[in-house]
ROPALO-467318 format. One record per residue (C-alpha): x, y, z; residue number from 1. Coordinates in steps of 0.25 Angstrom, whole numbers, plus 5000, padded with zeros to 4 digits. Layout:
BEGIN
[[X,Y,Z],NUM] ...
END
This chain:
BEGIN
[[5030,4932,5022],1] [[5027,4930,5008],2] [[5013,4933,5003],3] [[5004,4923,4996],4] [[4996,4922,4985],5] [[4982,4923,4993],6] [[4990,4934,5001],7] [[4993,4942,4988],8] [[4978,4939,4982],9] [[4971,4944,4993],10] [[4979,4958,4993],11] [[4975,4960,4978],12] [[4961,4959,4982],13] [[4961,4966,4995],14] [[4955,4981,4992],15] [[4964,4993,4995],16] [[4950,5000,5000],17] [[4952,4989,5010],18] [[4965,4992,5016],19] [[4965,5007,5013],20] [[4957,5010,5026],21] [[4967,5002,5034],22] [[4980,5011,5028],23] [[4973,5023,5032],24] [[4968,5018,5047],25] [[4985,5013,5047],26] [[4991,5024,5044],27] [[4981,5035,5050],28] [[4982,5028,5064],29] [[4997,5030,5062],30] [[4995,5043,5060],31] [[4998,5045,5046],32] [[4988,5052,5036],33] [[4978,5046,5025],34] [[4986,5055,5014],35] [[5000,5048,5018],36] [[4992,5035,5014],37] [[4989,5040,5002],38] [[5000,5046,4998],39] [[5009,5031,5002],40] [[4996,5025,4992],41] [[4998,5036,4980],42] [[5014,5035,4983],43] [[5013,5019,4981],44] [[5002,5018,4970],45] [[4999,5032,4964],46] [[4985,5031,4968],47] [[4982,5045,4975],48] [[4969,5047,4983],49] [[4959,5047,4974],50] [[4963,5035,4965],51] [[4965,5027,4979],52] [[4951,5032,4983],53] [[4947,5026,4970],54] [[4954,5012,4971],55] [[4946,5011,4988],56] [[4935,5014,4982],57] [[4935,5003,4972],58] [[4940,4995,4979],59] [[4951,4993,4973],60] [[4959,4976,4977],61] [[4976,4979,4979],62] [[4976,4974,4967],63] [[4969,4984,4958],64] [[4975,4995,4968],65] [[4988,4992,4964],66] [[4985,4988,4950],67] [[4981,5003,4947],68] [[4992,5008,4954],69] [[5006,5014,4951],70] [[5015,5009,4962],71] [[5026,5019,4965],72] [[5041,5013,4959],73] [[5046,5015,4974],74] [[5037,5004,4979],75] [[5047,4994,4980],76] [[5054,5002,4989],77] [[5044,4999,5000],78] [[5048,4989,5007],79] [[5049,4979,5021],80] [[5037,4971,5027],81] [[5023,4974,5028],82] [[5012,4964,5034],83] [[5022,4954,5034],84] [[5027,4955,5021],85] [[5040,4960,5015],86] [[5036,4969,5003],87] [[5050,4965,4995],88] [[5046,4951,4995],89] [[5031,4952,4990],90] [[5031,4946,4976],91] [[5016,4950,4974],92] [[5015,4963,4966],93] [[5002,4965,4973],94] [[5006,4963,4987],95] [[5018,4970,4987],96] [[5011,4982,4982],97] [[5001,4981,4992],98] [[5011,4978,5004],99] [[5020,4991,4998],100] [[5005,4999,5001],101] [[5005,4992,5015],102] [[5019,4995,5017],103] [[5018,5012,5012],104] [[5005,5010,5024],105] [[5013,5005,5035],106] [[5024,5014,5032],107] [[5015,5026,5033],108] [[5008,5020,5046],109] [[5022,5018,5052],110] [[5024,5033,5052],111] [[5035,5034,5040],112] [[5038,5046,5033],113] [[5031,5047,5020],114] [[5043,5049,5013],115] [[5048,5035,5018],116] [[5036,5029,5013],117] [[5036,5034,5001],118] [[5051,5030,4998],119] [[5053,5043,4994],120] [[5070,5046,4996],121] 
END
C-alpha cells in the first residue's frame, strides 16, 4: 500500500499528545514499562522525558515533533510493515519517520528485547 497525499497531511497535523496515551496503553497492556517507551522515543528522536513532556503539552502536530528532533543515523535500519505499510517504500519524510515511531512501539509491545529495538549489534 502506498500512502496518499491526504494520508501524509493528515499525519503532519495529527498531535503526538494524541497518540502518546495510546503507545502507553499498547505497550503497558503487554507488559512492558512506560520508561521502555521512552527510552525507544529518546533513542529515535533524542527527546528524553522532559522535552517530550513539553512537546504533549504543547501540543505539539508530528510534524513540529519531528522537525525539532534528531532522528538517530540507525533509523533506516527499522524496517518491514506497520499499519499496512512497508517502511522501505514510504517516500514521505514525514510519514516514514512517524511509521519508524509506530514500528519501535509495536516492537516493544510484541515483547522484543530492547537491544533488538534499538538496533544495537
Amino acid at each position: 500500500m502506498k500512502p496518499t497525499p491526504e494520508h501524509d497531511e493528515r499525519i503532519a497535523k495529527m498531535t503526538f499528545a494524541s497518540v502518546y496515551p495510546h503507545y502507553i496503553t499498547k505497550v503497558e497492556k503487554k507488559g512492558r514499562a512506560k520508561e521502555e517507551l521512552h527510552q525507544i522515543i529518546e533513542w529515535l528522536t533524542g527527546f528524553d522525558a522532559e522535552k517530550l513532556q513539553k512537546l504533549i503539552d504543547e501540543k505539539a502536530t508530528f510534524e513540529t515533533f519531528f522537525k525539532k528532533a534528531t532522528i538517530n543515523p540507525n533509523a533506516h535500519q527499522i524496517t518491514g510493515v506497520i499499519c499496512g505499510y512497508r517502511i522501505e517504500e514510504i517516500e514521505n519524510p514525514l510519514t516514514k519517520q512517524v511509521r519508524y515511531l509506530d514500528k519501535l512501539v509495536d516492537e516493544l509491545a510484541k515483547g522484543k528485547k530492547m537491544e533488538k529495538i534499538l538496533r544495537i549489534s
